[in-house]
N, C-alpha and C positions, 0 to 999 in steps of 0.2 A: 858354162852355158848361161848366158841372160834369160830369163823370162818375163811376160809380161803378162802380171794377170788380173783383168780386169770384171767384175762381178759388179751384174745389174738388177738381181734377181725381188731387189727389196724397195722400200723408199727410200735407202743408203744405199748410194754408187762407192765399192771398194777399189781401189786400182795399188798392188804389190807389186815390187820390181825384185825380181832373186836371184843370184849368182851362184849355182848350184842351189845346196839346202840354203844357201844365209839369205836373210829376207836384208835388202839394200834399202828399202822403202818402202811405205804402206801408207797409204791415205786415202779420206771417205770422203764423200761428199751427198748433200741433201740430192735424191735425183731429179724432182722435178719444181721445178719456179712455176711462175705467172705463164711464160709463153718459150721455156721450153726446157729438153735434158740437159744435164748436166757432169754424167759422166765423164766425158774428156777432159774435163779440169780436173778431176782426180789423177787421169793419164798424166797430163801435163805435170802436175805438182809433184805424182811418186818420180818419175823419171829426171825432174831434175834435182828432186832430192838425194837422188841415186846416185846424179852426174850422170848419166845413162843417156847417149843421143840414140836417135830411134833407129838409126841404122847397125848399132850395136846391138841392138834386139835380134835374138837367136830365133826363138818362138814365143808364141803367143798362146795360151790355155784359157780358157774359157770355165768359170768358175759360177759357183748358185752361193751367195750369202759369204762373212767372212768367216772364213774356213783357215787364215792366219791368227785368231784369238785361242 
């Protein structure tokens, strides 16, 4: 089962892609710039580091801080 788990909870956007337990991809990003968020680019970046299209996404979890370190 893919997951997608994306945490906004800090000034670091985390977005992890995991195939069962195995974590596929993880990456952070600053969340917020000049004029606006930045989350989605961590989406964008774990998942294709993952090779993971977004219709292969099983579910989605919702996460506070990186809880993968």
């Amino acid at each position: 089962m893919t997951t997608l788990v994306p945490a906004a909870s800090t000034s670091v956007g985390d977005c992890a892609v995991l195939d069962g337990d195995a974590v596929l991809a993880a990456q952070s990003v600053a969340m917020k710039g000049a004029e606006h968020v930045r989350l989605m680019t961590a989406v964008v970046s774990a998942l294709a580091v993952a090779k993971v299209g977004v219709a292969h996404i099983d579910r989605v979890v919702c996460g506070a801080g990186r809880w993968w370190h």
